[in-house]
MDTraj code that builds the backbone (N, CA, C; nanometers):
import mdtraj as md
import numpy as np

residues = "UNK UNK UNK UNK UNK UNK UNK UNK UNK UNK UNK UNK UNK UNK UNK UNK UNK UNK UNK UNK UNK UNK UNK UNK UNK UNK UNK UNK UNK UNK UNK UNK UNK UNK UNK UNK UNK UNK UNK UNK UNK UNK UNK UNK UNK UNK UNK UNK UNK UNK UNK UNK UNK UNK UNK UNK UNK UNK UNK UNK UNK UNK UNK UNK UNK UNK UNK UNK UNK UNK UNK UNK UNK UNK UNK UNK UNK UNK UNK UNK UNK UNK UNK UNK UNK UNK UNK UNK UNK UNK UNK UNK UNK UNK UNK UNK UNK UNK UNK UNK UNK UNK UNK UNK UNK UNK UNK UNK UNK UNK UNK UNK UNK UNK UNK UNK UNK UNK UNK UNK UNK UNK UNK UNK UNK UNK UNK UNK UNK UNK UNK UNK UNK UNK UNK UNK UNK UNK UNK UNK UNK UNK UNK UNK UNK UNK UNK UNK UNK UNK UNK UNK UNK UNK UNK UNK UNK UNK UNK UNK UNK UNK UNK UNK UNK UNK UNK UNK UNK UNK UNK UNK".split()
xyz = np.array([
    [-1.8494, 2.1044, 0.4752],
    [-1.8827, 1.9695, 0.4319],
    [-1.7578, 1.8995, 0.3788],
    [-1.7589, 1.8204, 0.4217],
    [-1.6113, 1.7239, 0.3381],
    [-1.6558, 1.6084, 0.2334],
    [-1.5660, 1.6042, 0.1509],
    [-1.5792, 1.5980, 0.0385],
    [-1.4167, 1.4749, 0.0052],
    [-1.4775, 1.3354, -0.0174],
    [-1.3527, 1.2409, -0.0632],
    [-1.3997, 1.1955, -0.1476],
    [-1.2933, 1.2397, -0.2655],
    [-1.2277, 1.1666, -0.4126],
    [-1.1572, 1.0906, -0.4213],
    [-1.2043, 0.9752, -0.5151],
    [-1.0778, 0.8668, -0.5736],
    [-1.0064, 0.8886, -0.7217],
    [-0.8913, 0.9034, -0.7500],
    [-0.8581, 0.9089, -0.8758],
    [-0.7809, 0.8113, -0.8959],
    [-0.8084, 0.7306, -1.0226],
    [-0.6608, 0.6111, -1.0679],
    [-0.5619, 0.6981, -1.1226],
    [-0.4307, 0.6864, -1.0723],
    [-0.3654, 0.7332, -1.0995],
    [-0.2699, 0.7069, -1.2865],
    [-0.1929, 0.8228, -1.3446],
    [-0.1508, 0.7637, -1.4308],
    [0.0423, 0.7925, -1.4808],
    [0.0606, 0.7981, -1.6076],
    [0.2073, 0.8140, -1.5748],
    [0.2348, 0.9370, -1.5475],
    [0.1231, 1.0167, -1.5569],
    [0.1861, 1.1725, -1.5275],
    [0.1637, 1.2279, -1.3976],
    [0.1858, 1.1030, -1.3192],
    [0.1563, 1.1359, -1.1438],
    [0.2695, 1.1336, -1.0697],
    [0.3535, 1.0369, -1.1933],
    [0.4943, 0.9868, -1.1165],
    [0.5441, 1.0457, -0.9958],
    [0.5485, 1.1658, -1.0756],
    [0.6396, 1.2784, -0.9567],
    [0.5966, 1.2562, -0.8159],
    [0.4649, 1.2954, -0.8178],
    [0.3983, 1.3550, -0.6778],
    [0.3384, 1.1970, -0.6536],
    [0.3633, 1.1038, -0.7011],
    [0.3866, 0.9864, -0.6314],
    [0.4988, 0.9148, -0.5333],
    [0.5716, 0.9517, -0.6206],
    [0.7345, 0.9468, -0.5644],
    [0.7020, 1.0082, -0.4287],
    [0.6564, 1.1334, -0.4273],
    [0.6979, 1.2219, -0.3002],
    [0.6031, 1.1902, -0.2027],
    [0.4984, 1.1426, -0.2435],
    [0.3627, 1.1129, -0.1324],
    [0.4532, 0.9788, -0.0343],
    [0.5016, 0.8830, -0.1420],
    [0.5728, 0.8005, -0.1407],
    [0.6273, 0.7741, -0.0282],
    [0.7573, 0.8806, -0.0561],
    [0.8719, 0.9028, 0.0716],
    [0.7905, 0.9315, 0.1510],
    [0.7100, 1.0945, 0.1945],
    [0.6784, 1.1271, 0.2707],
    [0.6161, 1.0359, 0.3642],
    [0.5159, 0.9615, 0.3169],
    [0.4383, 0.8983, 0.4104],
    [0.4957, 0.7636, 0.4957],
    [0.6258, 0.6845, 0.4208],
    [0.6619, 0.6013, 0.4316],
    [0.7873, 0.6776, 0.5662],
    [0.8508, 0.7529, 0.5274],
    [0.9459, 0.8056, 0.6262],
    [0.8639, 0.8624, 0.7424],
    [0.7495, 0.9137, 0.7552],
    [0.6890, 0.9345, 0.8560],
    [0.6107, 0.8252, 0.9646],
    [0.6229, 0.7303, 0.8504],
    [0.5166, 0.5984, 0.9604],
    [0.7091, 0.5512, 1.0099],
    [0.8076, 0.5140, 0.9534],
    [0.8868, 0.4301, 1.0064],
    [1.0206, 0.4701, 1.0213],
    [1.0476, 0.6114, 1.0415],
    [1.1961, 0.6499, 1.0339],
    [1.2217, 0.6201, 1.2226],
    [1.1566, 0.6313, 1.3096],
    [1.1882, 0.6293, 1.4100],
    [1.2215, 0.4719, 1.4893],
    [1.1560, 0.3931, 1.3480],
    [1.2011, 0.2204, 1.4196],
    [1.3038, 0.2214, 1.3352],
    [1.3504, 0.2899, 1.2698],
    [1.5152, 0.1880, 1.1799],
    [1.5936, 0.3241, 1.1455],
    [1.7120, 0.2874, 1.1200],
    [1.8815, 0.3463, 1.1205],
    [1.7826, 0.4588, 0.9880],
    [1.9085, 0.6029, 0.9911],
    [1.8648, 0.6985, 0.8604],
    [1.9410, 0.5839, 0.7302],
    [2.0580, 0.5527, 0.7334],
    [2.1419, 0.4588, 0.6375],
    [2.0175, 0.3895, 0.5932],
    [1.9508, 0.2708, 0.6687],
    [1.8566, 0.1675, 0.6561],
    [1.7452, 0.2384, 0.5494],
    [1.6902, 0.3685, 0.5735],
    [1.5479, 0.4436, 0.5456],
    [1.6051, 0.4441, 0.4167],
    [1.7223, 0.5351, 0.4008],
    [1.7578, 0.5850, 0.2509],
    [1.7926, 0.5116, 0.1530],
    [1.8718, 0.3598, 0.2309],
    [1.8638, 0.2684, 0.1288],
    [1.7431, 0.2213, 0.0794],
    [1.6547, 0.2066, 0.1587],
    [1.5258, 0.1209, 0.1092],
    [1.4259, 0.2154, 0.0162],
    [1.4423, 0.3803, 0.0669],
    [1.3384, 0.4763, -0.0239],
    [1.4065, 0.5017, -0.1333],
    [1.5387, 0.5143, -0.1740],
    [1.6144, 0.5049, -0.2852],
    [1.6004, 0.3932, -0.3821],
    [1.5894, 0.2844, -0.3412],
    [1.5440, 0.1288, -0.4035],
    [1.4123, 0.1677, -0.4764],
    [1.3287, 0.1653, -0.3695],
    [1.1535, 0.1030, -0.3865],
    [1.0736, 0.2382, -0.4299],
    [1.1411, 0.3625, -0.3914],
    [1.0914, 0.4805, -0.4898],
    [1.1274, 0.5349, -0.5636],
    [1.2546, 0.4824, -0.6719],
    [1.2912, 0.5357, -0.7490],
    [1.2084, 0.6082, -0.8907],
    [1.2426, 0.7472, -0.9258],
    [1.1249, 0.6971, -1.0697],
    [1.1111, 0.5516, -1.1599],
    [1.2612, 0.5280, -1.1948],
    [1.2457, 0.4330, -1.3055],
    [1.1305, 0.2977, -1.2376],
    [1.1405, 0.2583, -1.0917],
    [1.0566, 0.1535, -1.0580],
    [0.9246, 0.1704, -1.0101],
    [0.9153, 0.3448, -1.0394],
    [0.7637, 0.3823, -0.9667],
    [0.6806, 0.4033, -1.1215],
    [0.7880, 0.3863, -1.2490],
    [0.7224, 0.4414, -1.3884],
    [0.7018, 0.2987, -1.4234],
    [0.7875, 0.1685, -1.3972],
    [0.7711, 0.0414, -1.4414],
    [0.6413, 0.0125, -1.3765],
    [0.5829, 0.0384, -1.2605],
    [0.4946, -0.0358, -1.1860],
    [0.3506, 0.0405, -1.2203],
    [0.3698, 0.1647, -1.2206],
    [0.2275, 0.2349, -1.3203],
    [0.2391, 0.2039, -1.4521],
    [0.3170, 0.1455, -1.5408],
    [0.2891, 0.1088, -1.6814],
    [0.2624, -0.0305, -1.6735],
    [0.2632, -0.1216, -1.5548],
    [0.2457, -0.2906, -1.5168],
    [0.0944, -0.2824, -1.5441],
    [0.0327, -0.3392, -1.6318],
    [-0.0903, -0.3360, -1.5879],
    [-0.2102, -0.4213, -1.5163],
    [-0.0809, -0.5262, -1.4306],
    [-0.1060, -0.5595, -1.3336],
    [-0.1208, -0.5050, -1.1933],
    [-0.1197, -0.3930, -1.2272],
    [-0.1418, -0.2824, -1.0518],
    [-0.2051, -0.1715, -1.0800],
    [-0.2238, -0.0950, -0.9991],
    [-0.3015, 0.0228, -1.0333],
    [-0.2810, 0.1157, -0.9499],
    [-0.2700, 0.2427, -0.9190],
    [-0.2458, 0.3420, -0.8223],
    [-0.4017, 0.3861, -0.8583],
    [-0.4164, 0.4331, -0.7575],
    [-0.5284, 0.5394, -0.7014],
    [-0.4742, 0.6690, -0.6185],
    [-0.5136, 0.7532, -0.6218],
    [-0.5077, 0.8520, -0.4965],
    [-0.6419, 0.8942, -0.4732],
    [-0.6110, 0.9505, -0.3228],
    [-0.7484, 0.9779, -0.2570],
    [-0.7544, 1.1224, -0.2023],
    [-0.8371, 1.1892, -0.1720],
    [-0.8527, 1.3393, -0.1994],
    [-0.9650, 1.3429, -0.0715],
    [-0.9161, 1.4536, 0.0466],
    [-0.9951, 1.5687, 0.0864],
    [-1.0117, 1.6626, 0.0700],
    [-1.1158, 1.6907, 0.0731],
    [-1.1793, 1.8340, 0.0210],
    [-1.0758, 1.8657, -0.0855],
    [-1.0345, 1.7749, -0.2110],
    [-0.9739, 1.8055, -0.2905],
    [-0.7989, 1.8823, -0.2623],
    [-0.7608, 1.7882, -0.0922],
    [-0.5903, 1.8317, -0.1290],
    [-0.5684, 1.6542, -0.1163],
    [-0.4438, 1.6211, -0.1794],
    [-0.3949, 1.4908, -0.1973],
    [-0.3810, 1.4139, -0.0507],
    [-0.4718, 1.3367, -0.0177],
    [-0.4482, 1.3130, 0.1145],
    [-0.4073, 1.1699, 0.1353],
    [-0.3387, 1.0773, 0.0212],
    [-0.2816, 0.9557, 0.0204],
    [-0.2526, 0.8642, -0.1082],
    [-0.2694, 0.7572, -0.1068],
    [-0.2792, 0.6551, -0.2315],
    [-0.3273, 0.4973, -0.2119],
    [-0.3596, 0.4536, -0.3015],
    [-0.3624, 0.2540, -0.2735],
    [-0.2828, 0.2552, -0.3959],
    [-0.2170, 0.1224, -0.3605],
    [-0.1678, 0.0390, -0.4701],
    [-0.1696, -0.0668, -0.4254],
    [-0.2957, -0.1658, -0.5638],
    [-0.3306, -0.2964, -0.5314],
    [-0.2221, -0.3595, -0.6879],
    [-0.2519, -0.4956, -0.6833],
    [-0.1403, -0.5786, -0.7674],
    [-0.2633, -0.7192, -0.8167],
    [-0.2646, -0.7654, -0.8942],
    [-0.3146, -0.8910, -0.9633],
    [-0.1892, -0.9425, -1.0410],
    [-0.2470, -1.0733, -1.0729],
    [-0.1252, -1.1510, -1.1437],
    [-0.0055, -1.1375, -1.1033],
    [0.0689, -1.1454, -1.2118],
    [0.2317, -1.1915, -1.1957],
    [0.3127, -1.0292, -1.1304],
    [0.2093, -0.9522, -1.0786],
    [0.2414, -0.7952, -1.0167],
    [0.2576, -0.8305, -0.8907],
    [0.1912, -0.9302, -0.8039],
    [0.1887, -0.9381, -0.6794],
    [0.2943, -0.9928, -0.6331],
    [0.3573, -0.9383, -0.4916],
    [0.4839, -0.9492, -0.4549],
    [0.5618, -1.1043, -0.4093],
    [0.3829, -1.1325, -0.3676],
    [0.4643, -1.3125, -0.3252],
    [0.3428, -1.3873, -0.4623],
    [0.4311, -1.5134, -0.4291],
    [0.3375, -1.6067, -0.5340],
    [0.1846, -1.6673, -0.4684],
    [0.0628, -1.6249, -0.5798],
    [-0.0598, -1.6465, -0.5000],
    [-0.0918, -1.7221, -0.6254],
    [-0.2413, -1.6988, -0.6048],
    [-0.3811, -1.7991, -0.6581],
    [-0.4032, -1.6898, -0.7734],
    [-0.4600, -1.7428, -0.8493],
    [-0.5095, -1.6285, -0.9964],
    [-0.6455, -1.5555, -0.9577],
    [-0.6849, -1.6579, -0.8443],
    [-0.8272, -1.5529, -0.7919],
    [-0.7547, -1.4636, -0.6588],
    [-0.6442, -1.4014, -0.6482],
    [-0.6038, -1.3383, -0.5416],
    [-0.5835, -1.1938, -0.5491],
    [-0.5939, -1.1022, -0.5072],
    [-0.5421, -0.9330, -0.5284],
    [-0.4900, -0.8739, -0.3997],
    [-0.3260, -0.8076, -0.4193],
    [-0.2647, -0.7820, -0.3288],
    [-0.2644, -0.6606, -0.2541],
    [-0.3130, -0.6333, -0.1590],
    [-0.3077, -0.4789, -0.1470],
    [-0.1231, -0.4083, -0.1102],
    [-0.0748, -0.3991, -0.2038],
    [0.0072, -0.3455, -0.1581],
    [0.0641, -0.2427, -0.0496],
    [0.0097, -0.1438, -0.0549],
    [-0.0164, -0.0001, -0.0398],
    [-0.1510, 0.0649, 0.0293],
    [-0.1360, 0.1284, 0.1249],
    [-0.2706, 0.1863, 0.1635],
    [-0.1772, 0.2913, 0.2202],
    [-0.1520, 0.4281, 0.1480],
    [-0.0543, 0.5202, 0.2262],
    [-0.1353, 0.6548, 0.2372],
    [-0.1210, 0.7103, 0.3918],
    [-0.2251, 0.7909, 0.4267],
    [-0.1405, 0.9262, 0.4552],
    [-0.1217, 1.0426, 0.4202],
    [-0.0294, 1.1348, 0.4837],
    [-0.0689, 1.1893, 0.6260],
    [0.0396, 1.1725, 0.7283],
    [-0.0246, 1.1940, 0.8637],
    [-0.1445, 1.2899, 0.8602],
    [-0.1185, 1.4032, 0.8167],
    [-0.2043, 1.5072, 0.8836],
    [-0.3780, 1.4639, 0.8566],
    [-0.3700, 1.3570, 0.7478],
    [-0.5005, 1.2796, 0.7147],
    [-0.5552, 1.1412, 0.7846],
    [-0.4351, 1.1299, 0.8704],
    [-0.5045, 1.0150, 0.9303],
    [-0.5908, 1.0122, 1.0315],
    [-0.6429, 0.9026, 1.0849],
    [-0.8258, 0.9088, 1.1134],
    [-0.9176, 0.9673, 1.1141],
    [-0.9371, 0.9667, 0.9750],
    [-1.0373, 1.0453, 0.9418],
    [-1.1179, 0.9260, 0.8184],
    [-1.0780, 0.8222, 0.8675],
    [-1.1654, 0.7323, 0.7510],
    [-1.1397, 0.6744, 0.6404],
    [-0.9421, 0.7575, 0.6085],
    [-0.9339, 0.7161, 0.4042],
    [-0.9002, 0.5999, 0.4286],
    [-0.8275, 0.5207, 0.5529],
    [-0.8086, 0.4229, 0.5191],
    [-0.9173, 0.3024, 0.4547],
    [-0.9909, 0.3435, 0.5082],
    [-1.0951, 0.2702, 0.5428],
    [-1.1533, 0.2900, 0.3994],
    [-1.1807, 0.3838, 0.3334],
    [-1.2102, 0.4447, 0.1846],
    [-1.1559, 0.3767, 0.1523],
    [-1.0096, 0.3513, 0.1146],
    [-0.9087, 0.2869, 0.0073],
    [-0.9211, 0.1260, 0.0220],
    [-0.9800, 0.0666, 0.1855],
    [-0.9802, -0.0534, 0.1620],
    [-1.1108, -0.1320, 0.0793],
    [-1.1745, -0.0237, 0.1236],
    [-1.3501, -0.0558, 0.0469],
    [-1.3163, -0.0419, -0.1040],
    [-1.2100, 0.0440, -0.1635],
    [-1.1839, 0.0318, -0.3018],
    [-1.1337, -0.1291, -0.3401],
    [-1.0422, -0.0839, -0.2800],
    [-0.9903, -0.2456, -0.3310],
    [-1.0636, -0.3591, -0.3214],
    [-1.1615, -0.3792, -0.1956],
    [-1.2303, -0.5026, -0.2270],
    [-1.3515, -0.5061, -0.3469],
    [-1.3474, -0.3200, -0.3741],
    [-1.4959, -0.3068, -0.5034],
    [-1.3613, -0.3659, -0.6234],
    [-1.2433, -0.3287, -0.5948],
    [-1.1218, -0.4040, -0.7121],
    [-1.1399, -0.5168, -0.7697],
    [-1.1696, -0.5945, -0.6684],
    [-1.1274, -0.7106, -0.6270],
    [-1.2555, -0.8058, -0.6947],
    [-1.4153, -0.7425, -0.5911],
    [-1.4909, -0.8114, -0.6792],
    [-1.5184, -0.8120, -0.7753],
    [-1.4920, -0.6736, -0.8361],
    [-1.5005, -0.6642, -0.9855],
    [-1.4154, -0.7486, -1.0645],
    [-1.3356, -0.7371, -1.0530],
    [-1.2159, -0.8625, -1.0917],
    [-1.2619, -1.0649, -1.0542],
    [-1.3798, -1.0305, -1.0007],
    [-1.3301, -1.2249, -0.9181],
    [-1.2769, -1.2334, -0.8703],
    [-1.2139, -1.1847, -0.7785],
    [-1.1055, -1.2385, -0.7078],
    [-1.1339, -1.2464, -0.5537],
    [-1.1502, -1.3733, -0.5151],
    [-1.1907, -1.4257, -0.4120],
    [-1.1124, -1.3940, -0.2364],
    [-0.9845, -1.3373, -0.2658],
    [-0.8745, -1.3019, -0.1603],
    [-0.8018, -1.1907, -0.1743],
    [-0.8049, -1.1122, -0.0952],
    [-0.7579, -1.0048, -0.0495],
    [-0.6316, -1.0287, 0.0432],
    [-0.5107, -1.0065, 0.0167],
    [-0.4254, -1.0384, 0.0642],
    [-0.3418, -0.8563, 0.1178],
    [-0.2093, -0.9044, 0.1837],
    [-0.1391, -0.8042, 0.1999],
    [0.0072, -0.8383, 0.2897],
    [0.0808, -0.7770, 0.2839],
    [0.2170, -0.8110, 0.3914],
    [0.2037, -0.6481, 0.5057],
    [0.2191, -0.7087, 0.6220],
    [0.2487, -0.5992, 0.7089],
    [0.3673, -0.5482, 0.8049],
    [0.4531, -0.5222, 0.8011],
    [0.5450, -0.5048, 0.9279],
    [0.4908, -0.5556, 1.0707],
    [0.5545, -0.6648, 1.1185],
    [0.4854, -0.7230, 1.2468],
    [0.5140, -0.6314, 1.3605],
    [0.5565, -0.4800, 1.3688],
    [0.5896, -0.3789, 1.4527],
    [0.4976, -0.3125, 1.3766],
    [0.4013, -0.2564, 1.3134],
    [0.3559, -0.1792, 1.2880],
    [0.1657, -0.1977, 1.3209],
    [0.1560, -0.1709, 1.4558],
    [0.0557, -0.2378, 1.5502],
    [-0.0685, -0.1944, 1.4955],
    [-0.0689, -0.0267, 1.4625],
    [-0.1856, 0.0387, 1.4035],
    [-0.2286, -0.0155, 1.3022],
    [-0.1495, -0.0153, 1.1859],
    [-0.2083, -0.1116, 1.0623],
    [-0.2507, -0.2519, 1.1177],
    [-0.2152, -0.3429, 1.1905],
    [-0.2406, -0.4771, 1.2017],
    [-0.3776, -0.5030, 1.2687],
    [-0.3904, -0.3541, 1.3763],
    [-0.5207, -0.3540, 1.4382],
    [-0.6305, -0.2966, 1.3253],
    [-0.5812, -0.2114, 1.2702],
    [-0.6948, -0.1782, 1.1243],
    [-0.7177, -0.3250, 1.0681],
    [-0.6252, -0.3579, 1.0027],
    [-0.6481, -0.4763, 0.9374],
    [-0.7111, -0.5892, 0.9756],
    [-0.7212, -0.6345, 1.1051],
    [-0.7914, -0.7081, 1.2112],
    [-0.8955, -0.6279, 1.1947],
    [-0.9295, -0.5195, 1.2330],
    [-1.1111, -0.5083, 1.2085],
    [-1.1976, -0.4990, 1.1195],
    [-1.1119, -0.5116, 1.0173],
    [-1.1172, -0.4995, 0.8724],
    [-1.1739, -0.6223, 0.8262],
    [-1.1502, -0.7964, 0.9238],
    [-1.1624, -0.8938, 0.8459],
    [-1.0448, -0.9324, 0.8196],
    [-0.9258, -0.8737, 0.8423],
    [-0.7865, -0.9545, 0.7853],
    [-0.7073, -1.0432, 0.8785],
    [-0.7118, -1.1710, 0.8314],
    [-0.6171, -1.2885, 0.9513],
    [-0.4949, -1.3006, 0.9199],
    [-0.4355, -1.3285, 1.0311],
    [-0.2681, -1.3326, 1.0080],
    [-0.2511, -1.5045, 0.9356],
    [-0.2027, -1.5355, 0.8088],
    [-0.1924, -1.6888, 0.7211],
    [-0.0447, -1.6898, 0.6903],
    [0.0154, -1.6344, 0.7000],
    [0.1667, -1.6510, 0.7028],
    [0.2654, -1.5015, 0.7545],
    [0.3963, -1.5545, 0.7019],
    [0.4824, -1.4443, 0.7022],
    [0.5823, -1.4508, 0.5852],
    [0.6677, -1.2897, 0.5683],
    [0.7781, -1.3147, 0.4856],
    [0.8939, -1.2061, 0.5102],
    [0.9782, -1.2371, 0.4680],
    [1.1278, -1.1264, 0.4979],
    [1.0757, -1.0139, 0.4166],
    [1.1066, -0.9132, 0.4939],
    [1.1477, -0.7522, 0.4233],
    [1.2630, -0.7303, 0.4543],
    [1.3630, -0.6364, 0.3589],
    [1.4371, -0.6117, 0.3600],
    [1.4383, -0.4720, 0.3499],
    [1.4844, -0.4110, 0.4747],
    [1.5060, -0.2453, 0.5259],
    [1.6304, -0.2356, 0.5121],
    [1.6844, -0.1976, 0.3790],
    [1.8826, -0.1842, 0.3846],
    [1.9356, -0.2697, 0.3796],
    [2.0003, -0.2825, 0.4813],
    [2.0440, -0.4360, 0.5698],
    [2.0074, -0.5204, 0.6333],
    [1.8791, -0.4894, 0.6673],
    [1.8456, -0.5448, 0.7819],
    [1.7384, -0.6477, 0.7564],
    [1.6898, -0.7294, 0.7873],
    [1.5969, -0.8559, 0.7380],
    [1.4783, -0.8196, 0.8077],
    [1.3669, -0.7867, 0.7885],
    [1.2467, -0.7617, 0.8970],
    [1.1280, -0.8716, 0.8821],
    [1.0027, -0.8934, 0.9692],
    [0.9009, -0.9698, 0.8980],
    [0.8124, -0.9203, 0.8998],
    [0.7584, -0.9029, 0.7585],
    [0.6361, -0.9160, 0.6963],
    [0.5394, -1.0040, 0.7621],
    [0.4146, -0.9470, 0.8591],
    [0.3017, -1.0788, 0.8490],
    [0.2519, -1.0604, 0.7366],
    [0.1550, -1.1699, 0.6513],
    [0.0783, -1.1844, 0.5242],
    [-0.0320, -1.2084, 0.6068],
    [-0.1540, -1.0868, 0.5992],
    [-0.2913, -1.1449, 0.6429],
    [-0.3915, -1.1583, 0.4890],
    [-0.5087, -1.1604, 0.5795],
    [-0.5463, -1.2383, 0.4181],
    [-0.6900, -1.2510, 0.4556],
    [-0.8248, -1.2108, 0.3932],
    [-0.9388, -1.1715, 0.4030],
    [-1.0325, -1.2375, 0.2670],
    [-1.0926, -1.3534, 0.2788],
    [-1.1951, -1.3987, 0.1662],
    [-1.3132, -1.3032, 0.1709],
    [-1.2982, -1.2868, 0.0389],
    [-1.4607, -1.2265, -0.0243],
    [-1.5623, -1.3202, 0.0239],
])
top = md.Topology()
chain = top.add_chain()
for i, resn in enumerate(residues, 1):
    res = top.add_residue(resn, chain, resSeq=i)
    for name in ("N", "CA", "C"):
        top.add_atom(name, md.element.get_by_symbol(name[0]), res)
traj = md.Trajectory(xyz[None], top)
């Protein structure tokens, strides 16, 4: 029988946040960009000191998600002045929906997005937002069946390199 858990995460996750972190992030995208490009950007955006600032924000929240009780990913959503671009006060960002391969399709995504919108209504907050890599087809097709429309775009920055972010975006 299988068996999925949600836990909010807290500061004493850091570690094995960090590493879910890399792992999952170097596995969805080391093969579209330079190793230089990867290490600058997982060195930046997973450092402890900015993975301990953003779990003590209490404008965001980590979760992790659990099969049959082994760590099989995370969300990290954002409200207020946490969210990465400038929104509406009724808005919540999904940052994060990170799945470790050997767990994917099997549904967590889909778990973690149903969290966030129970986030979300619990909160009021009328929009569900997110930024996606416009090369990253699987997420965009999740997100499309999900209810999420493409309403803008924005620069990411991989190292050096300038990439775009689509921003889709899903009303409650």
């Amino acid at each position: 029988m299988t068996s999925i858990s949600i836990k909010k995460c807290s500061i004493k996750d850091l570690r094995i946040l960090q590493e879910v972190s890399i792992e999952t992030f170097t596995d969805t995208f080391k093969d579209q960009n330079t190793p230089e490009n990867m290490k600058a950007y997982l060195d930046k955006a997973y450092a402890s000191k900015k993975l301990e600032n953003e779990l003590l924000n209490t404008s965001s929240q980590f979760f992790f998600i659990y099969l049959n009780e082994e760590l099989a990913g995370y969300l990290k959503v954002n409200t207020d002045d946490a969210q990465t671009e400038e929104m509406n006060d009724d808005s919540l960002e999904i940052e994060r929906i990170y799945v470790r391969s050997k767990f994917q399709k099997q549904g967590l995504g889909k778990y973690l997005m149903n969290k966030a919108i129970e986030l979300a209504t619990e909160s009021r907050k009328n929009v569900i937002w997110l930024g996606v890599w416009e090369k990253n087809q699987n997420a965009i097709a999740f997100y499309s069946k999900n209810g999420f429309v493409k309403t803008g775009a924005h620069s990411f920055h991989m190292g050096d390199e300038e990439q775009v972010d689509y921003i889709l975006t899903k009303t409650l």
